[in-house]
Short mmCIF file of the C-alpha atoms (twelve columns), coordinates in Angstrom:
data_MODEL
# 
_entry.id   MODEL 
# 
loop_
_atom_site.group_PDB 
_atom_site.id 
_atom_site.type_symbol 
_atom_site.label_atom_id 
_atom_site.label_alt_id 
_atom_site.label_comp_id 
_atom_site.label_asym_id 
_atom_site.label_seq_id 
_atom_site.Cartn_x 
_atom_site.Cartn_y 
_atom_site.Cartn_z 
_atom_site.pdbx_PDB_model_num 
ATOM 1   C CA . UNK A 1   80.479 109.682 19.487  1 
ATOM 2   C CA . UNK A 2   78.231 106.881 20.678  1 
ATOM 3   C CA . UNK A 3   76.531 104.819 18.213  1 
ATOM 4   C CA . UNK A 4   72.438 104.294 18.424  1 
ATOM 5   C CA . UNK A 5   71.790 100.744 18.345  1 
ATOM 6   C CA . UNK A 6   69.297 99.589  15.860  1 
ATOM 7   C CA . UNK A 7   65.534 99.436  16.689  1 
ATOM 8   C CA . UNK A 8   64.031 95.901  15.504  1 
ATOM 9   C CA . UNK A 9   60.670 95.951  13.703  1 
ATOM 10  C CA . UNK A 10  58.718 93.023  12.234  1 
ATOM 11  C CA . UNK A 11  57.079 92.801  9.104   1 
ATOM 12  C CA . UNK A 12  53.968 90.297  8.893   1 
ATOM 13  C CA . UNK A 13  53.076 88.927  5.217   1 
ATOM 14  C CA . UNK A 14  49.475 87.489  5.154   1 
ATOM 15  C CA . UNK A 15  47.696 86.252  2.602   1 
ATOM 16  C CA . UNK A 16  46.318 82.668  0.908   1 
ATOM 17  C CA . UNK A 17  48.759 79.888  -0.228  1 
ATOM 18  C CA . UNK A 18  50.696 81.031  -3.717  1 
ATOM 19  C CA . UNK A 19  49.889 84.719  -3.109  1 
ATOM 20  C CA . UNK A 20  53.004 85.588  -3.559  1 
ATOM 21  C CA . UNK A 21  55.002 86.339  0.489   1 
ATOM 22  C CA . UNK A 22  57.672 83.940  0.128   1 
ATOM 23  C CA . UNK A 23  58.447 86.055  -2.956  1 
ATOM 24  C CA . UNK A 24  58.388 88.917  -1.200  1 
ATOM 25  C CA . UNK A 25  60.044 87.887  2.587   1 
ATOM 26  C CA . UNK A 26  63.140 87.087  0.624   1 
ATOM 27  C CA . UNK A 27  63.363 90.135  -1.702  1 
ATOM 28  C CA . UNK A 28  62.937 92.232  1.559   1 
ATOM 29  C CA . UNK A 29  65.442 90.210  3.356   1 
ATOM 30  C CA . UNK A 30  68.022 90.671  0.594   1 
ATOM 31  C CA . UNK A 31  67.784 94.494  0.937   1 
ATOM 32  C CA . UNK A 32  67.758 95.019  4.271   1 
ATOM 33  C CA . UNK A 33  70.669 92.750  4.753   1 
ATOM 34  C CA . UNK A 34  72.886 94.499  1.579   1 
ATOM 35  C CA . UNK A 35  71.746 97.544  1.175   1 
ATOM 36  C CA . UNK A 36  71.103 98.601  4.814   1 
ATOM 37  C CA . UNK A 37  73.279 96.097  7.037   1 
ATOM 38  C CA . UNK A 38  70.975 94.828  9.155   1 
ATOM 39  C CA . UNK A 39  70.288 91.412  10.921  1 
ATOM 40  C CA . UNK A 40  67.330 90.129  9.493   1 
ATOM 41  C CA . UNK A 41  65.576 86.639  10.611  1 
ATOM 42  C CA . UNK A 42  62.812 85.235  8.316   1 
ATOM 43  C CA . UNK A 43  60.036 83.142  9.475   1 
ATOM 44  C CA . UNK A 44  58.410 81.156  6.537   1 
ATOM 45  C CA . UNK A 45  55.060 79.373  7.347   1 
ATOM 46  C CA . UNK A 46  56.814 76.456  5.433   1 
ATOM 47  C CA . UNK A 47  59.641 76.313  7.326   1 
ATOM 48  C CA . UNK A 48  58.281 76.906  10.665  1 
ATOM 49  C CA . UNK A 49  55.491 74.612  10.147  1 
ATOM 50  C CA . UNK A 50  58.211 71.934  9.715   1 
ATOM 51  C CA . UNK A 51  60.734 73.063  12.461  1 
ATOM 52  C CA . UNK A 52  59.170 74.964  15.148  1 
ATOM 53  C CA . UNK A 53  55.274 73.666  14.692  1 
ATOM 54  C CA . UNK A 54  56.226 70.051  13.388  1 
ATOM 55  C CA . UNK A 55  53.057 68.039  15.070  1 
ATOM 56  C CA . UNK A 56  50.600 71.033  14.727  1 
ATOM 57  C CA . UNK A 57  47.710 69.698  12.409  1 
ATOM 58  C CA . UNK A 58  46.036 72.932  10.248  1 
ATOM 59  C CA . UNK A 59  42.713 72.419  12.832  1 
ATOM 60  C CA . UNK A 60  41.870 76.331  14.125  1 
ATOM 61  C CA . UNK A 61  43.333 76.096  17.149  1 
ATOM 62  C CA . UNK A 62  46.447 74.537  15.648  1 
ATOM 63  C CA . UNK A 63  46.865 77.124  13.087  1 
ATOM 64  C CA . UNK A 64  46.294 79.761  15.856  1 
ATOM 65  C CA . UNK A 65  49.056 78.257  18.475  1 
ATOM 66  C CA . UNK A 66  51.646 78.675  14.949  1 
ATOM 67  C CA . UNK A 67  50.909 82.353  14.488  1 
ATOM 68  C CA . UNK A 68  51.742 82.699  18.502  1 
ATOM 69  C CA . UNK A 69  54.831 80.920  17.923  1 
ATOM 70  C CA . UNK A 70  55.729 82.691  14.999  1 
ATOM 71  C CA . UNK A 71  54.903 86.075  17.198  1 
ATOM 72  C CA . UNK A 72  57.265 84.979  20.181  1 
ATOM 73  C CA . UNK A 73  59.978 84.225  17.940  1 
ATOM 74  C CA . UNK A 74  59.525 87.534  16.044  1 
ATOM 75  C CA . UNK A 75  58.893 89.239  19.609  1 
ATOM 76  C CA . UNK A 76  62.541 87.671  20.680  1 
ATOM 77  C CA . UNK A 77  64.158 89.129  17.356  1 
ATOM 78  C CA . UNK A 78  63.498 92.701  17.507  1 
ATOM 79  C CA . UNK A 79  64.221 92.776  21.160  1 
ATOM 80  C CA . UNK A 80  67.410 92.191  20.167  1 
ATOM 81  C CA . UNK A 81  67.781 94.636  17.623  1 
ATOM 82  C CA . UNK A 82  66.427 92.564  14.608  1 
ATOM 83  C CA . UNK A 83  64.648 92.451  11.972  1 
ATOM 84  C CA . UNK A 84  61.832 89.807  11.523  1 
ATOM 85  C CA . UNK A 85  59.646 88.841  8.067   1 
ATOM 86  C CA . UNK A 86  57.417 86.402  8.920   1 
ATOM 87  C CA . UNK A 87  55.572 84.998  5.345   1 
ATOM 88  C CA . UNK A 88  52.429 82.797  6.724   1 
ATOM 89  C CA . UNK A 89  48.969 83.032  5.742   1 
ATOM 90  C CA . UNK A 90  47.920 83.545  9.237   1 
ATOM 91  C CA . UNK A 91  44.326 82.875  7.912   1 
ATOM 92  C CA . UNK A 92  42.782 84.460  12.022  1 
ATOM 93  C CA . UNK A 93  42.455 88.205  12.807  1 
ATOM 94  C CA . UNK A 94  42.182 86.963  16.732  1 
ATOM 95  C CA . UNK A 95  45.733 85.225  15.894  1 
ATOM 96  C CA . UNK A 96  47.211 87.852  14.439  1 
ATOM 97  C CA . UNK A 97  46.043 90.199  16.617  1 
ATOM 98  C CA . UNK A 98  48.204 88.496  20.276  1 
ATOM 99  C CA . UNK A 99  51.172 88.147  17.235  1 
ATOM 100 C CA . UNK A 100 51.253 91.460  17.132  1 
ATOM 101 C CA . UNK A 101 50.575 92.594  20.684  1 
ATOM 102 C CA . UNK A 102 53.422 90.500  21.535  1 
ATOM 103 C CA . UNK A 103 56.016 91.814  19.133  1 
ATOM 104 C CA . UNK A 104 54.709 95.664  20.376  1 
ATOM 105 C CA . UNK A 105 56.159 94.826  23.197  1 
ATOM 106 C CA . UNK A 106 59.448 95.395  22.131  1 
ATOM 107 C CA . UNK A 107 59.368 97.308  18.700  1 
ATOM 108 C CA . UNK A 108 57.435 98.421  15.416  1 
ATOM 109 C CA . UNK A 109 54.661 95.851  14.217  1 
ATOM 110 C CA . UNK A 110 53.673 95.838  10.272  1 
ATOM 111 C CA . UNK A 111 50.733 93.793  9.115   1 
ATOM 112 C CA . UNK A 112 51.005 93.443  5.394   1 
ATOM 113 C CA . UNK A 113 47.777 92.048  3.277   1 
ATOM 114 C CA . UNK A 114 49.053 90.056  0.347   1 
ATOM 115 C CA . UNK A 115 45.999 90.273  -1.031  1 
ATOM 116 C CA . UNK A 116 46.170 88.179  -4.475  1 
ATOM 117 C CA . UNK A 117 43.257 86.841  -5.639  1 
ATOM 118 C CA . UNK A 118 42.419 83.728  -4.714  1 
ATOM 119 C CA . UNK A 119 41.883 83.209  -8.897  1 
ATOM 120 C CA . UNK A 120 45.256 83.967  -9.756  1 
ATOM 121 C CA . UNK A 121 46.861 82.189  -5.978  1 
ATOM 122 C CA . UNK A 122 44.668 78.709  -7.628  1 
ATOM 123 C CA . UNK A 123 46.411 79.478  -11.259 1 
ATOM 124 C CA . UNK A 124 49.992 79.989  -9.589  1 
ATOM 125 C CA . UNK A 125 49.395 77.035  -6.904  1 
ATOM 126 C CA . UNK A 126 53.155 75.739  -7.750  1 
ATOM 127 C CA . UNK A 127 53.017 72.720  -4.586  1 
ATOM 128 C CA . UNK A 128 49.640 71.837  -6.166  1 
ATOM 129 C CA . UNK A 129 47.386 72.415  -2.949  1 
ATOM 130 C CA . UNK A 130 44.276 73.640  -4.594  1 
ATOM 131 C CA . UNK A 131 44.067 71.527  -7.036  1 
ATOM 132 C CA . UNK A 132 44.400 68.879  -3.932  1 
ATOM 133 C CA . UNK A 133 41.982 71.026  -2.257  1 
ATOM 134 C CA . UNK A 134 39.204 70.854  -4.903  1 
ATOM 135 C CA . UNK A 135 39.679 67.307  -5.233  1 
ATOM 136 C CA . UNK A 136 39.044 66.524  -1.514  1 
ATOM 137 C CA . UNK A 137 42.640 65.110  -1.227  1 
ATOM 138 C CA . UNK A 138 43.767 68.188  0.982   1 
ATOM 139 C CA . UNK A 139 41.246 69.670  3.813   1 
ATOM 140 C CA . UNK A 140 41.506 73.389  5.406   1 
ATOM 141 C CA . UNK A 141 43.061 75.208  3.126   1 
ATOM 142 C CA . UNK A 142 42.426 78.855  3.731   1 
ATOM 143 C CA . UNK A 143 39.770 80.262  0.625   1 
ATOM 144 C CA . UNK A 144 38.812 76.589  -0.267  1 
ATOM 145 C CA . UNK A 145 37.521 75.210  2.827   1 
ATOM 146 C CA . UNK A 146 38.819 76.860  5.581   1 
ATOM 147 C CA . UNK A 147 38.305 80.722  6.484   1 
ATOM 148 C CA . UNK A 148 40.803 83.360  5.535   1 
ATOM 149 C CA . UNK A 149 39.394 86.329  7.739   1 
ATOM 150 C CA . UNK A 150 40.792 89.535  5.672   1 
ATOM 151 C CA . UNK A 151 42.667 91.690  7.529   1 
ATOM 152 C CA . UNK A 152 40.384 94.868  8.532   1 
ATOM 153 C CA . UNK A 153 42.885 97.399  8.988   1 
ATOM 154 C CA . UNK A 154 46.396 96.505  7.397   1 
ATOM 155 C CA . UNK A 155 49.255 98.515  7.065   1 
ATOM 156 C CA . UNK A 156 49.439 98.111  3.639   1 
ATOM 157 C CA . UNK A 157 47.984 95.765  0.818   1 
ATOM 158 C CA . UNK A 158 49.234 94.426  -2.111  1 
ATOM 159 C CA . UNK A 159 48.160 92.363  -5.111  1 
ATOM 160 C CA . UNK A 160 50.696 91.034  -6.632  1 
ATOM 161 C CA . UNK A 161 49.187 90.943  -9.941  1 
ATOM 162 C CA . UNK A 162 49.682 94.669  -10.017 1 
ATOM 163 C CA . UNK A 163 52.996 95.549  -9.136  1 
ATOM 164 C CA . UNK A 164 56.493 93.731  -9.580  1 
ATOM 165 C CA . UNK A 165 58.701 92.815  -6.831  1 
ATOM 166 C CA . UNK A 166 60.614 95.506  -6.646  1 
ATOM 167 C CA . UNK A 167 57.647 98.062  -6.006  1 
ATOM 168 C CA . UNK A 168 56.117 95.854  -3.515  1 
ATOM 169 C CA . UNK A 169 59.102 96.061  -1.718  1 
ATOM 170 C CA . UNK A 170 59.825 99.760  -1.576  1 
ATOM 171 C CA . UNK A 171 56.481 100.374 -0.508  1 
ATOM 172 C CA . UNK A 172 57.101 98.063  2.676   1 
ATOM 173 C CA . UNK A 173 60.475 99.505  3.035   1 
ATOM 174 C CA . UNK A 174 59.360 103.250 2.973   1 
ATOM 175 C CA . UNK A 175 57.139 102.468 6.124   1 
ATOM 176 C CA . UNK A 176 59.908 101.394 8.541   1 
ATOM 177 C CA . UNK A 177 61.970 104.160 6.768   1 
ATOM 178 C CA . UNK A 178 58.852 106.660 7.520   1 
ATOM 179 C CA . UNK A 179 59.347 105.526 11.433  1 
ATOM 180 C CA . UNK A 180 62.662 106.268 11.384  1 
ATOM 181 C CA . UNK A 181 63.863 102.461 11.546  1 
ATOM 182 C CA . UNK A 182 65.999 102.199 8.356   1 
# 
């Protein structure tokens, strides 16, 4: 009996600062790594912005050139049978767009909209950035000063003010499970 290797997918959380991916990317990595056994690699904007964009300033272009990198890295994990969350606010369709074309390459693509208001994302704001924002101290932050271009056709959306954890999850899970990946 020969054993069918697993087919990596990656699973794309945009939305503004505090809206709630982080959250999310490590609820979803829990599960798939316990309750389904699979490799999972997860790509937070934080952390890549410090270790595989460190010197990128948050100009267009620069914020662009981290969603690519985040894309290639995501790209090289489901090639190999992986599973890649990437949490980033990925504030540019065009961006997001050669992210994805890149990981279709070599596996299932799912753009999620975290689409919390930007209200409730200010209220949350636990590193302080729009309050930094509004008071000129920080500049292009997506929804302040800075474009977030809303993504036009999303796999799925969620506001995070509606549902718990939990649900947001199994919504995300049930598509890979709907294309026979988990």
């Amino acid at each position: 009996m020969s054993i069918r290797p697993h087919r990596g997918f990656t699973i794309l959380l945009t939305g503004l600062a505090a809206a709630g991916k982080t959250t999310i990317a490590s609820r979803l990595h829990q599960l798939l790594a316990t309750e389904y056994g699979r490799s999972v690699t997860v790509l937070d904007g934080d952390v890549v912005r410090e270790m595989l964009s460190s010197g990128l300033t948050f100009s267009r272009a620069d914020r662009e050139l981290n969603i690519r990198r985040i894309g290639y890295v995501a790209g090289e994990v489901i090639r190999h049978g992986g599973i890649c969350i990437a949490a980033a606010i990925a504030p540019f369709r065009g961006a997001r767009a050669d992210a994805a074309a890149r990981v279709r390459q070599f596996g299932r693509y799912y753009e999620i909209h975290v689409a919390t208001p930007l209200a409730e994302c200010e209220r949350r704001d636990p590193k302080g950035l729009y309050r930094q924002a509004r008071l000129g101290e920080v500049r292009n932050l997506p929804g302040i000063d800075a474009p977030y271009e809303v993504p036009e056709q999303s796999d799925l959306r969620i506001d995070t003010r509606l549902l718990g954890v939990e649900e947001e999850t199994r919504q995300i899970l049930q598509l890979a499970a709907g294309d026979g990946l988990l």
